[in-house]
C-alpha positions, 0 to 999 in steps of 0.5 A: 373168591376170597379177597385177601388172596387178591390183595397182598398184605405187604403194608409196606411195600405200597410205599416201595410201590410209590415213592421210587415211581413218584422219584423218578417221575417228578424230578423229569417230565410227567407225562401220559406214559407215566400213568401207563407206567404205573398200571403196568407197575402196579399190575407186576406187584400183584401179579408176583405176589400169588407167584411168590405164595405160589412158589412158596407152596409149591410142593405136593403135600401143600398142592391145596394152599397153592391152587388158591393163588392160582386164580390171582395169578391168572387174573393179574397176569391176563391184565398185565400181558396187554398192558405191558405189550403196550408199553413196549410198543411205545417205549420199548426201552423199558424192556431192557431196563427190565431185564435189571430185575430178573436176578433180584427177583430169583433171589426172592423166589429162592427165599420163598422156596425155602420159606424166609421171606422175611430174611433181611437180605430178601428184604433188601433185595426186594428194595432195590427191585423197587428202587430200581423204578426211580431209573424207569420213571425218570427216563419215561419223563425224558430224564437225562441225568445218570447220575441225578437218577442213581442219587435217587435210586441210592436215596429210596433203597437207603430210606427202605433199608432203614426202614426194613431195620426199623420194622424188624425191631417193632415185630421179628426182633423186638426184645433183641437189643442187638438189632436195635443198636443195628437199626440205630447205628444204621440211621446215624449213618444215614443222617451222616450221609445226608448232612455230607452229601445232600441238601438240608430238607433231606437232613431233617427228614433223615433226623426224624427216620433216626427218632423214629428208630431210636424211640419207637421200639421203646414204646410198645407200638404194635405192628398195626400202628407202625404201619399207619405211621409210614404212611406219614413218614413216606410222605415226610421223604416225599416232601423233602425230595420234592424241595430238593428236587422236583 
């Protein structure tokens, strides 16, 4: 058994994880049913991890590097099915909610077979599957407010998307000048957006997403410490959801 192959190393995407769970949970009612939410979330996390790796090795000459995702994927899978049985059982709504997934998550098998799984557009696919929990969350906690749950969904799949940007100029794109006026010009408009649509915290936390995209890239930061650094900046999005919001 070897850990790593238990443990996705997607640093970020525990933040995709989190923020959009937390989102939709706070600005309703949190309740016992959100923690077996969030088991069963967590459990889909890790368990479409080994499938992706495992679609992605998936032929005949690489049979050896698949059969090592065979076990986490047994393993997760025999957690996640009782556990998702009763989330059923007791909201069977999420079943329906669910299904908005299954055509996200084909685009994300198709990218893997074909080994691009770090193509901007997967990526973004892969943001509004996130981003998606903000709608399952939200009415678990007995939300009612469509249109308060899709701003929510629009904030967290335009905060990842900026972030996606950003990333790729501190490790796949870094010496291209061009994507880093992507990336900049991305969050300009972001904090347009915010200064026009949303409350003031939201604005500041935009204006500290824009630094980081101009400025970072500028400095060398590794691939490691960028990381560690959204850890900060999820939580700076989180503080200022949470005055705006919660």
């Amino acid at each position: 058994m070897r850990v790593r192959d238990y443990i996705p190393n997607q640093h970020g995407a525990w933040a995709m994880l989190i923020v959009p769970f937390l989102f939709g949970m706070l600005a309703s009612t949190p309740g016992a049913i959100h923690s077996l939410l969030f088991v069963c979330w967590l459990l889909i996390y890790l368990f479409m991890f080994p499938l992706l790796q495992w679609i992605r090795m998936g032929t005949a000459k690489t049979k050896v590097k698949a059969d090592r995702y065979r076990k986490p994927l047994l393993f997760y899978g025999a957690l996640l099915v009782p556990a998702a049985l009763a989330l059923i059982l007791l909201r069977p709504e999420v079943l329906k909610l669910a299904l908005l997934f299954v055509p996200l998550f084909v685009v994300n098998a198709i990218y893997a077979k074909q080994k691009r799984e770090r193509a901007l557009l997967n990526d973004i696919a892969a943001i509004v599957q996130f981003s998606l929990m903000v709608f399952i969350s939200y009415q678990l906690g007995g939300g009612t407010d469509f249109r308060l749950a899709t701003e929510l969904f629009l904030i967290s799949t335009l905060y990842f998307v900026g972030t996606a940007f950003y990333v790729k100029t501190i490790i796949r794109e870094r010496n291209n000048k061009r994507f880093y006026v992507y990336s900049v010009a991305y969050h300009v408009l972001l904090l347009a957006l915010a200064v026009w649509q949303l409350q003031p915290a939201l604005w500041i936390a935009a204006l500290i997403l824009l630094a980081r995209a101009a400025w970072f890239p500028r400095t060398g930061i590794t691939a490691k410490q960028s990381g560690m650094l959204e850890i900060v900046y999820s939580v700076i999005v989180l503080a200022a959801f949470w005055m705006t919001y919660a």
